[in-house]
C-alpha positions in Angstrom: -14.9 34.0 -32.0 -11.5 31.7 -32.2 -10.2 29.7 -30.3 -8.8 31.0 -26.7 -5.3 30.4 -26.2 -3.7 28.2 -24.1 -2.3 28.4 -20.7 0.9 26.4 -19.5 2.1 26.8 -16.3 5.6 26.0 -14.3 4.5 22.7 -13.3 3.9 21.3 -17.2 6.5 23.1 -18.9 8.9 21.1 -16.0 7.2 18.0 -17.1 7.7 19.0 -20.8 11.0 20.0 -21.1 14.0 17.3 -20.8 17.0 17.7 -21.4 17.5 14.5 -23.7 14.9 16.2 -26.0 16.0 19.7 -25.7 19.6 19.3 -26.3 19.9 18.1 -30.1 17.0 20.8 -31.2 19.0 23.8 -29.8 22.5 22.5 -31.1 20.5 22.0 -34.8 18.3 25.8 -33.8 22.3 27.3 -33.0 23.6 25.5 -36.4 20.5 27.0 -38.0 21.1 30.7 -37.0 24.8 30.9 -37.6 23.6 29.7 -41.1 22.4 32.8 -42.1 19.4 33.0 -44.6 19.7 29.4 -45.2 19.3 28.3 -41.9 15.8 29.9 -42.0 15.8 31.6 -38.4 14.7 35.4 -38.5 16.0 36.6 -35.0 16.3 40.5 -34.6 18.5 42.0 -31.4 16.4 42.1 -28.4 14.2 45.6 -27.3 15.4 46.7 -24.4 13.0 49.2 -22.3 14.5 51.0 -19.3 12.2 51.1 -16.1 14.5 53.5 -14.5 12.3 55.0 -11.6 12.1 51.2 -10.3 15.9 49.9 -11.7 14.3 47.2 -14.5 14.6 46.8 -17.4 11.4 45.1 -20.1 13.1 42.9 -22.7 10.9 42.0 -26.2 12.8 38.6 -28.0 10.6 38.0 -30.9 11.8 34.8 -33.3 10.6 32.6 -35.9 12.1 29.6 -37.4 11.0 27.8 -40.6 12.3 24.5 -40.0 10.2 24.3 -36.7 7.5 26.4 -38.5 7.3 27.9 -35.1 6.9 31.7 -33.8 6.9 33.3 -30.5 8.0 36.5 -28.4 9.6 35.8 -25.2 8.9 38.8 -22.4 11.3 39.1 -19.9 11.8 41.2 -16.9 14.4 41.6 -14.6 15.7 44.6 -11.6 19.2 45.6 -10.4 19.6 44.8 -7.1 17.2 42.7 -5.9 17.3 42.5 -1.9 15.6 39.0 -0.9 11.8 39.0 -1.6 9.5 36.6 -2.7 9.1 38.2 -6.4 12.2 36.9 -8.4 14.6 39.4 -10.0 13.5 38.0 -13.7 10.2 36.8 -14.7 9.3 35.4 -18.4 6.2 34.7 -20.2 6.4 33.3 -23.7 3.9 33.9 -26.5 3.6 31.1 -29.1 1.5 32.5 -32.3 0.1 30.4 -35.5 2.5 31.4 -37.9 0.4 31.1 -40.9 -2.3 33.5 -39.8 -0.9 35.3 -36.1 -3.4 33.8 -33.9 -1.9 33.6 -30.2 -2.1 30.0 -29.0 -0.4 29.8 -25.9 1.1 32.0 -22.9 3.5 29.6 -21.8 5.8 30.7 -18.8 9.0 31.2 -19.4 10.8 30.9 -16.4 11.6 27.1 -16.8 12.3 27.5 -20.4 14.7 30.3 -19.6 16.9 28.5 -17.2 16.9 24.9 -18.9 17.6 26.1 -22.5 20.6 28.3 -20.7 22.1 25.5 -18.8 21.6 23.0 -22.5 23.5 25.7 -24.4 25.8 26.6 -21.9 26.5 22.4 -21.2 27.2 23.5 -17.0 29.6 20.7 -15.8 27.4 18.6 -13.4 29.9 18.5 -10.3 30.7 22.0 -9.5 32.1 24.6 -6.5 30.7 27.4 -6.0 30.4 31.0 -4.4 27.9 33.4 -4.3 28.1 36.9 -2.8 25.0 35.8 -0.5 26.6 32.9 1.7 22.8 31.8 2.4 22.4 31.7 -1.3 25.2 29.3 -2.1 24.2 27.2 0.6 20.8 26.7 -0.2 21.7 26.2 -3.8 23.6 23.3 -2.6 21.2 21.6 -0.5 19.0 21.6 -3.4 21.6 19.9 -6.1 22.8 17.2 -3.5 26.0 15.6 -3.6 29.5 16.7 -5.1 28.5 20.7 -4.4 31.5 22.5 -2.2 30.3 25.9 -0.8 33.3 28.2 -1.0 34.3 31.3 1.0 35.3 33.4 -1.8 35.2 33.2 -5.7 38.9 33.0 -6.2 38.7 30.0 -4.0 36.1 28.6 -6.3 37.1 29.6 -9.5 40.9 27.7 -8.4 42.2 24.8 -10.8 38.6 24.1 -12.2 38.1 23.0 -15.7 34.6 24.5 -16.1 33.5 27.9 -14.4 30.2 29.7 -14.4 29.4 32.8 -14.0 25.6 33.6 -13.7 25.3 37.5 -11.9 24.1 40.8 -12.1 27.3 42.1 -11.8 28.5 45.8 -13.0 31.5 45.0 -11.9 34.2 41.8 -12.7 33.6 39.4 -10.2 36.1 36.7 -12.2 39.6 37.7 -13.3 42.2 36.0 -15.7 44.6 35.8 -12.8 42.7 33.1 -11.2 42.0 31.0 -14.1 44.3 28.2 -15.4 45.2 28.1 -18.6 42.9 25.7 -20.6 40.0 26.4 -18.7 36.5 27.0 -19.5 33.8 29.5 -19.2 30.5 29.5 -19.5 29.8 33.5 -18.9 25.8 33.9 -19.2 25.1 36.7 -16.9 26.0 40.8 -16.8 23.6 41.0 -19.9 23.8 44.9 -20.2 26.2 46.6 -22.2 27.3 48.8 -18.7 27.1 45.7 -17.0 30.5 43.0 -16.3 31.3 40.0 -14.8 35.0 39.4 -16.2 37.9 41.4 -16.1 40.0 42.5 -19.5 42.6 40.1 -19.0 40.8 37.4 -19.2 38.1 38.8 -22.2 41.9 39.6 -23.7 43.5 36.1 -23.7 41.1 34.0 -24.4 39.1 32.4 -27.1 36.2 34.4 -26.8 32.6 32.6 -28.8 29.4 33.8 -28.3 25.7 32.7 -29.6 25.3 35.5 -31.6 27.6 38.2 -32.7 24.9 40.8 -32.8 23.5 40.7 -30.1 26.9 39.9 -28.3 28.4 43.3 -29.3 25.6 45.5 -28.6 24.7 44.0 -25.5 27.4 42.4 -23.5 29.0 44.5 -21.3 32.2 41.9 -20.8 32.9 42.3 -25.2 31.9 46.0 -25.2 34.0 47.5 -22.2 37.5 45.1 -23.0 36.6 45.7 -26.8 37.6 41.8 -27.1 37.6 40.3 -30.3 35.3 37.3 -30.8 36.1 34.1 -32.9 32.9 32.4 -33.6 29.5 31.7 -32.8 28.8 28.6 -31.2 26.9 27.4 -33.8 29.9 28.0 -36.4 31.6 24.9 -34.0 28.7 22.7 -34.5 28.2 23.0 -37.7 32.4 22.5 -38.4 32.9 26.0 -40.1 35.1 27.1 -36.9 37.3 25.0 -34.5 37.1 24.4 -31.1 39.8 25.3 -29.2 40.5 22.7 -25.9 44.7 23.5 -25.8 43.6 27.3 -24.9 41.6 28.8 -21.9 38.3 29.4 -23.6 34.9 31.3 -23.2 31.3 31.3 -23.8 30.0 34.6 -23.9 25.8 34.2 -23.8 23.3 36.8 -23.6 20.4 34.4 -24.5 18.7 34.0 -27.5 14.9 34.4 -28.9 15.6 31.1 -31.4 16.4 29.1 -27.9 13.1 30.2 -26.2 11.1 29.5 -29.5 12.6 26.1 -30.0 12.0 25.2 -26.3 8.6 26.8 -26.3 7.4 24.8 -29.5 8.6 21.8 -28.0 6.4 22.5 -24.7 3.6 23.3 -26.9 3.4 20.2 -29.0 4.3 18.0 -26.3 1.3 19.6 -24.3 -1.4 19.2 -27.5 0.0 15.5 -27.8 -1.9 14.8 -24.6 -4.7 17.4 -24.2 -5.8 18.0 -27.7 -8.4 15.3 -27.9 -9.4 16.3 -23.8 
């Protein structure tokens, strides 16, 4: 018999994964995949299965990259309209295999690796207002970040004059429309990951300079590009690696749906930092 794999829970992957760390090896993972076969990063569209009777949805996110020499398959669940409850309305578990021979060695859980390599990529602006359609959520939320968060009444209200917006929902519906936003402004869009599913309106998907993580995936699964039929300019990784331009003059967003490459970067990173200190235990 081999070697059982591994378990790392909330608690280490937390202690694992900073941001300092984190940051440079997705920028080089995103440079990597918008490389194509050079950049050594094999990355198929997620599987999507459909839990209709219950409204959830099963995603599969395989990856492998061959700089990190790393493999893994992220599982990820996650229901329409969740009402409040103590089980979340995603949950993640990443695999981590032995790429030379497939052995499994670790279950790592992937909700901490989810939300930390989605707020590194999407670079959220760390002073923020914000609105939620639950009041209670918003305030909480606050309480928990501290200082410099304003709890607004509606999202017009919070969307006004900012630089940098975020929009992180299950909506079907827009919830942010180009009306509201000032021209030169930001968006970091990372929710609405279903191709039926929307968070802003055409106007702004219309007028804007419109990059995504990965062009693929973007037009088969986000609603927001599907439904307007917007016309995307780059990948983000294109701009880091100085094959497309950044546009500051111009209102501006980031389309994400979340990407296998980011979970296996992040999930190798948790894995070796945990065998650094436990492997001799």
């Amino acid at each position: 018999m081999g070697e059982q794999p591994i378990y790392i829970g909330t608690e280490e992957v937390e202690k694992f994964l900073n941001y300092p760390t984190l940051i440079p090896l997705l920028e080089r993972a995103l440079i990597q995949f918008s490389s194509g076969s050079e950049g050594g990063v094999v990355q198929p569209v997620r599987t999507i299965v459909p839990v209709a009777k219950y409204r959830g949805f099963l995603g599969v996110m395989p990856a492998y990259s061959a700089a990190d020499d790393a493999l893994t398959t992220k599982l990820v669940t996650f229901y329409e309209n969740k009402v409040s409850s103590a089980v979340p309305s995603h949950q993640a578990t990443v695999l981590l295999f032995d790429p030379t021979n497939g052995t499994l060695k670790a279950v790592i859980d992937g909700k901490v690796i989810t939300d930390r390599r989605t707020s590194a990529v999407s670079a959220i602006a760390t002073r923020v207002k914000i609105w939620s359609r639950t009041k209670e959520n918003a305030e909480k939320f606050a309480e928990a970040v501290g200082g410099g968060v304003i709890v607004c009444s509606s999202a017009q209200e919070a969307v006004t004059d900012a630089d940098v917006i975020v929009t992180a929902t299950m909506a079907t519906e827009p919830v942010l429309f180009g009306e509201w936003v000032k021209t030169g402004a930001h968006i970091n869009a990372i929710g609405a990951c279903r191709p039926d599913w929307r968070e802003l309106d055409d106007s702004l998907m219309k007028n804007c300079v419109l990059y995504v993580d990965s062009k693929e995936a973007a037009e088969k699964e986000s609603g927001d590009i599907v439904i307007s039929q917007a016309n995307i300019y780059a990948e983000i990784g294109e701009v880091l690696k100085g094959t497309k331009t950044a546009h500051q003059e111009k209102t501006t967003v980031f389309k994400s749906v979340g990407m296998a490459i980011e979970d296996t970067v992040s999930a190798k990173l948790v894995y070796d930092s945990w065998m650094a200190i436990n492997a001799n235990k």
